[in-house]
C-alpha positions in Angstrom: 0.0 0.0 0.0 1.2 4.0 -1.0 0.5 4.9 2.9 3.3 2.6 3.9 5.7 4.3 2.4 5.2 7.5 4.0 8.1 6.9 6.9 10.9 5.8 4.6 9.8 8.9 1.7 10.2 10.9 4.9 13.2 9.7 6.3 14.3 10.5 2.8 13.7 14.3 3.0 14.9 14.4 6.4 19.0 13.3 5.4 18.7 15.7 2.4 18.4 12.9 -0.1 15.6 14.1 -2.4 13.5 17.5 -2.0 9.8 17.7 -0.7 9.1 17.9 -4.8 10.9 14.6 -5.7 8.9 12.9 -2.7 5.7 14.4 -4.0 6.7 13.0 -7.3 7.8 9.5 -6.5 4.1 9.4 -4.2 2.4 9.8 -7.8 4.2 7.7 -9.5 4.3 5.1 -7.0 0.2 5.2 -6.3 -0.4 5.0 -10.6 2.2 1.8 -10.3 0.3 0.3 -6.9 -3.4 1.1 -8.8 -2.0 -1.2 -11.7 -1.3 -4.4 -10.0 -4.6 -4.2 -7.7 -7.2 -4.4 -10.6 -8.5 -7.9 -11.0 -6.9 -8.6 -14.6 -3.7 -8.6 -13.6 -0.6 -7.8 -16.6 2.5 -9.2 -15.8 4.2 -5.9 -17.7 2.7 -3.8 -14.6 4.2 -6.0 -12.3 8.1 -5.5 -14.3 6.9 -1.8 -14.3 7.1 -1.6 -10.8 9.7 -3.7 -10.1 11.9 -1.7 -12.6 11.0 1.7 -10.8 11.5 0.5 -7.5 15.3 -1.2 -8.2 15.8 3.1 -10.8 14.8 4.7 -7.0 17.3 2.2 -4.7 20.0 3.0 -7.6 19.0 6.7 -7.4 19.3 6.7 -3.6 23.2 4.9 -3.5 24.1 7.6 -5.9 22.7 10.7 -3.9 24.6 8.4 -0.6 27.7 8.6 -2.2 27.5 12.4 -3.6 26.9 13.8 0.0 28.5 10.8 1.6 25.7 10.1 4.1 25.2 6.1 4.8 23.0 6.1 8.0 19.1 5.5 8.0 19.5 2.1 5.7 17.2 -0.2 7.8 14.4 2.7 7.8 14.7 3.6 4.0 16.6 0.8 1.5 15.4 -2.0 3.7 12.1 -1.3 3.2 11.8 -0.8 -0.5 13.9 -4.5 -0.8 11.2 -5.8 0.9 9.0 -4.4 -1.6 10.7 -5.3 -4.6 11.2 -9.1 -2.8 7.4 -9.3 -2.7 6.2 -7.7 -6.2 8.4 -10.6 -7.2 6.7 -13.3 -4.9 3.6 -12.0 -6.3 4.6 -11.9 -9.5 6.2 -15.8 -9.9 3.3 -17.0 -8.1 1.4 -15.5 -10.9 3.0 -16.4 -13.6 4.9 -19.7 -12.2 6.1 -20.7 -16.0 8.1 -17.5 -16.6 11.6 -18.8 -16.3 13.1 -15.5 -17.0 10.7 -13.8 -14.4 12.4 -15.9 -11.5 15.8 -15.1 -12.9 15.5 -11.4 -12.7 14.7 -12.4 -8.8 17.7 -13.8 -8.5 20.1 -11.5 -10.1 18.3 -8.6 -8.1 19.0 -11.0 -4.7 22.4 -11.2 -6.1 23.1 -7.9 -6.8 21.6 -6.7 -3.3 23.4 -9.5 -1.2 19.8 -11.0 -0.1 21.4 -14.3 1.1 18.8 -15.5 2.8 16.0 -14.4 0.6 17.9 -15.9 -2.5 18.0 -19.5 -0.7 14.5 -19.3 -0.2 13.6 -18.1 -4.1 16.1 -20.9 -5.4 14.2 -23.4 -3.5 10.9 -22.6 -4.4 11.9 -22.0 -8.0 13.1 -25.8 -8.3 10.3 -26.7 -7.3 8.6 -25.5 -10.0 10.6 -26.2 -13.1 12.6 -28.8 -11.5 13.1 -30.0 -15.2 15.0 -27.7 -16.0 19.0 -28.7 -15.2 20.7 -25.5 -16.0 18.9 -24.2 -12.6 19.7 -27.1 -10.4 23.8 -26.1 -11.9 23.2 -22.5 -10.4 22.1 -23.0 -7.5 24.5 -25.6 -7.0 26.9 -23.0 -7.6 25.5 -20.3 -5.6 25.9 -22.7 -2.6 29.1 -23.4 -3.4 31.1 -20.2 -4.3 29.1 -17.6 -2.7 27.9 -19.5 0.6 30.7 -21.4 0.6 28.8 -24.6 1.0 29.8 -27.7 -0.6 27.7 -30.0 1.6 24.1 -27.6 0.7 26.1 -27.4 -3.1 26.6 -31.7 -3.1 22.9 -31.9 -1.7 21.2 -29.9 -4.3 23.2 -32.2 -7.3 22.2 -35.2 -5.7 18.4 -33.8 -5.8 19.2 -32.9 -9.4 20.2 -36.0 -10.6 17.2 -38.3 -9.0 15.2 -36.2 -11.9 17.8 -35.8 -14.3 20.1 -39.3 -14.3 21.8 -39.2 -17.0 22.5 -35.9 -18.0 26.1 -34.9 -18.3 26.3 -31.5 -17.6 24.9 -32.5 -14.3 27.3 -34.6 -13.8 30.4 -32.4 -15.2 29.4 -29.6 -12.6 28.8 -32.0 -9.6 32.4 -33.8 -10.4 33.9 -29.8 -10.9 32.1 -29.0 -7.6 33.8 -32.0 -5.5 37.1 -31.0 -7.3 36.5 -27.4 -5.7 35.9 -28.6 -2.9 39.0 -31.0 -2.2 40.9 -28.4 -3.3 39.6 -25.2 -0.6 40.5 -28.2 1.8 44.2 -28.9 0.8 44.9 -25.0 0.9 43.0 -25.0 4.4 45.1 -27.2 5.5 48.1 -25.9 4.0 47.5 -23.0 5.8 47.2 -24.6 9.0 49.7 -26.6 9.0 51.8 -23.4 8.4 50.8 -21.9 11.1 51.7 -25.0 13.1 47.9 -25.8 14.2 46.8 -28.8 15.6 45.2 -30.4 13.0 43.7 -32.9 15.7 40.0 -31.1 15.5 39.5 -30.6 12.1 38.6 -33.7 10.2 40.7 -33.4 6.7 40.4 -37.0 5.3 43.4 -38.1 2.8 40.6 -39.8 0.7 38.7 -36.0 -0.1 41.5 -34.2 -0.1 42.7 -36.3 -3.0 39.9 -35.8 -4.9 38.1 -39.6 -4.4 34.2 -37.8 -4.2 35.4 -36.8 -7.9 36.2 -40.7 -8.8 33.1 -41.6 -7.4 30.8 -39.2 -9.3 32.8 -40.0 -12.6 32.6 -43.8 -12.4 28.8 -43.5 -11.3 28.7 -40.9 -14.5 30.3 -43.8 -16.8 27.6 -45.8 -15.9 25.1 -43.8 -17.4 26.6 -41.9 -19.7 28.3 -42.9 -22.6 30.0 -41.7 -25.6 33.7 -39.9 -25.5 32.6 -35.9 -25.5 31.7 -36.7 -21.9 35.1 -38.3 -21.5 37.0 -35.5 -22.7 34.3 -33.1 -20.9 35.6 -34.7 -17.9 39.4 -35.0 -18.5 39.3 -31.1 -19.1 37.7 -30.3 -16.2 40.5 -32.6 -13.9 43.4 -30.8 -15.7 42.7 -27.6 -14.0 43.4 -29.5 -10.8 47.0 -30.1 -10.0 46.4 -33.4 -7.9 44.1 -35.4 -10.3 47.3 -37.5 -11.8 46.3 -40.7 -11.0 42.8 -39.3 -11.8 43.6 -37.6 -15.2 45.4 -41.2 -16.1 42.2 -43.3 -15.1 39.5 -41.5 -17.6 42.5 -41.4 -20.2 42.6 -44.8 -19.6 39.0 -45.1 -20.2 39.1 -43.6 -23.5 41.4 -45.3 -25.1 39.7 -48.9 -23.5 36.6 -48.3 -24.3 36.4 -45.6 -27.3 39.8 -46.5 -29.6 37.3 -46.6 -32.5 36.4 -43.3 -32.0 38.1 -40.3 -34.1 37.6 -37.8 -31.1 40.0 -39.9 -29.3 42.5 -40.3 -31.9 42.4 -36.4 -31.9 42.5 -35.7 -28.6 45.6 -38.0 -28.4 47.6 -36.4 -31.3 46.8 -33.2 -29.8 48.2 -33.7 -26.2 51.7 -34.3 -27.6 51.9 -29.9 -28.0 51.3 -30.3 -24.6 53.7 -33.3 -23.4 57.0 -31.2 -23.5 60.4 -32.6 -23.5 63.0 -32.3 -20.9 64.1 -29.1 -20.7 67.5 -28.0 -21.4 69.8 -26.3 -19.4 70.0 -22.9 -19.2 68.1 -19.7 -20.9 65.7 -21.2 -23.7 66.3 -19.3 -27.4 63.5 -18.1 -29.8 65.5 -20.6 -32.0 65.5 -23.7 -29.0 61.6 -23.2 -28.4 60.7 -23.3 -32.3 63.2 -26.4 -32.6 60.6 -28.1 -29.5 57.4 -26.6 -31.0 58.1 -28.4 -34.5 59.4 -31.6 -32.6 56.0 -31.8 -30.5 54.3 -31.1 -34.1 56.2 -33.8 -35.3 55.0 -36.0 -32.9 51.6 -35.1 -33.4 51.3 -36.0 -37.1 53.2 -39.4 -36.2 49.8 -39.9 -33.6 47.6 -39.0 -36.7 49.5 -41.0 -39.2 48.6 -44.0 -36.5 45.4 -43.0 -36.6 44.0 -42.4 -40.4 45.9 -46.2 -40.5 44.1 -47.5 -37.9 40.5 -45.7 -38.4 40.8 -44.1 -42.2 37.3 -42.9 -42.0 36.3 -39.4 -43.3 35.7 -38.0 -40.2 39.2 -38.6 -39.1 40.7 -37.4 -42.4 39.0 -34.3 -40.8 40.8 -34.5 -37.8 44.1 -34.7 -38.9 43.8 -31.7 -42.1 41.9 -29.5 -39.5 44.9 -30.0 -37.5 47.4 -29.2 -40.4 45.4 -25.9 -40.8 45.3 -24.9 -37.3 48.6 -25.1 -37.2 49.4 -23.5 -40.5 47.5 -20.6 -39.7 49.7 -20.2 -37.1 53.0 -19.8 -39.1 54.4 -22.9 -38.0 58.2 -23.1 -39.0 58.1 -26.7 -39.3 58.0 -27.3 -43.1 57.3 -31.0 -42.9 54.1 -29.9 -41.5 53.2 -27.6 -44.4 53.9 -30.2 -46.9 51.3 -32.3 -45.2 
C-alpha cells in the first residue's frame, strides 16, 4: 500500500536525499504503479513496471549516498523498498509460475543486493517449480558453493538434481567440478594450518577428499550412465585444471582409449596432447630458436599420432581430424616445413 511508504519517503527528505518535490513525485508515481497491479486482470508488464521503478529509486538513492557521503538510515529507507521489490516478485512468480526469465531477474536482483537468505528461499521454491529444467539445479548448486561457501548444501542440491535428471552430463560435469573445488579449498585450508603450526587434531581433513576420491566416485557413477567420449574429454578437461588429479587424469584417459579407440575424437585428442607433453628441458636460458626447434618436434610427434590414426580408423571423419589440425597449425606460421607439406 502508497501509505506505507510514507516513513521511509520521509526519512528520505529528512537526510537531504531528495527534495519535498521529488517525494511528492515519486508518491504519484508510486500510487499510478500500486493502482495497476490491484485491478483484478492482472498484466505481468505492470508487475516488471514496478519492479523496474523500485530497483531506478534504490539506484538513485546509492548515488545521492555517495554524492553527500551520508550512509546512516539504511534499515528505515533501502530496507524497506527490498522488501517491496522481494514481494512484487513473490507476487509476480506466483502469478505467472512458468516465466523462467521472471524468476531469474529475482535472483540477479538478490544477487546484486546481497539478499542471502532471501535468494535460498527463491532458489528453493523455484526448483520446485521447473525442476526439469538442469541448468537451474547447476546454479544453484553453484550459488551454494562459491558464494555460501557450501559444498555440503552445493553436493545436496546435485544429488536432488540427478534423482530427476540421471543421466545428464552436464549434471554430472558440474557435480564432479564441484567436489574438485571442494578437495581443493580443503588442501589450501590445510596448508595453511599446518603453516601456522595448528593442531590439525580437530579438524577432520580425510586423505581420501582431499585427493579428490568424491570426484572418482561421481565419474565412475557418470560412466555408468553416460556414454560416448565428449563426456570423456568433458571430464578430463575439467580434472586438468586441478594439480592433484594424476592418477585421476590417467584413469578416464585410460577409459578412453579402453573403451572408445574406434572413435576419431579420441585419436584427436591424443595427437593433440603431444603440444602439450614437452620434452625435458634443457639447461640454461631457452632461445627463440630452442623453443621453435621443440614446438616443430612436438608437431612432429603429433602427425606421427595422426598417421597411426587415419591407418588405424581411415574414415572421413578422421581425415577431418588430422587436415583441421594441419590448418590450425598452418595458420599459425608454424616453422616446421614438414608440416606444411602435409
Amino acid at each position: 500500500r502508497v501509505e506505507d511508504r510514507v516513513p521511509e519517503l520521509e526519512q528520505l527528505e529528512r537526510v537531504g536525499l531528495f527534495t519535498r518535490a521529488e517525494i511528492r513525485a515519486v508518491l504519484r508515481k508510486a500510487s499510478a504503479l500500486e493502482y495497476k497491479i490491484q485491478r483484478r486482470a492482472l498484466r505481468k508488464e505492470d508487475f516488471i513496471n514496478y519492479i523496474q521503478y523500485e530497483i531506478n529509486l534504490l539506484e538513485l538513492i546509492k548515488k545521492r549516498r555517495a554524492r553527500i557521503g551520508y550512509s546512516f538510515k539504511k534499515e528505515e529507507i533501502e530496507h524497506s523498498i527490498l522488501h517491496r521489490v522481494h514481494s512484487l516478485f513473490n507476487r509476480a512468480t506466483g502469478k505467472w509460475k512458468d516465466d523462467v526469465q521472471l524468476w531469474l531477474s529475482h535472483v540477479a536482483f538478490c544477487k546484486q543486493w546481497n539478499a542471502k537468505h532471501q535468494l535460498s528461499k527463491v532458489f528453493s521454491t523455484m526448483l520446485a517449480i521447473h525442476s526439469n529444467k538442469p541448468a537451474l539445479w547447476i546454479m544453484a548448486a553453484k550459488w551454494e558453493m562459491e558464494t555460501r561457501l557450501s559444498s555440503e548444501s552445493a553436493r545436496h542440491l546435485f544429488l536432488r538434481a540427478l534423482r530427476f535428471h540421471p543421466e545428464c552430463p552436464k549434471l554430472y560435469q558440474e557435480y564432479f567440478r564441484m567436489e574438485l573445488m571442494h578437495a581443493e579449498k580443503q588442501r589450501k585450508e590445510k596448508k595453511e594450518f599446518e603453516k601456522a603450526k595448528m593442531d590439525l587434531g580437530e579438524f577432520n581433513y580425510s586423505e581420501e577428499i582431499l585427493n579428490g576420491e568424491m570426484a572418482r566416485i561421481v565419474y565412475r557413477d557418470a560412466t555408468q550412465k553416460i556414454k560416448g567420449v565428449e563426456f570423456q574429454l568433458a571430464v578430463l578437461s575439467i580434472a586438468k585444471l586441478f594439480d592433484f588429479t594424476q592418477d585421476l587424469q590417467k584413469e578416464i584417459l585410460e577409459n578412453l582409449q579402453a573403451n572408445y579407440a574406434d572413435d576419431p575424437l579420441t585419436w584427436d585428442y591424443m595427437a593433440r596432447r603431444e603440444l602439450d607433453l614437452g620434452s625435458l628441458k634443457a639447461p640454461g636460458h631457452p632461445t627463440k630458436q630452442s623453443k621453435v626447434a621443440e614446438m616443430a618436434r612436438r608437431e612432429e610427434r603429433c602427425c606421427a599420432v595422426f598417421d597411426e590414426a587415419v591407418g588405424a580408423l581411415p574414415t572421413e571423419n578422421m581425415w577431418k581430424c588430422y587436415i583441421t589440425f594441419c590448418l590450425e597449425r598452418y595458420n599459425r606460421k608454424t616453422n616446421s616445413e614438414e608440416l606444411k607439406q602435409k
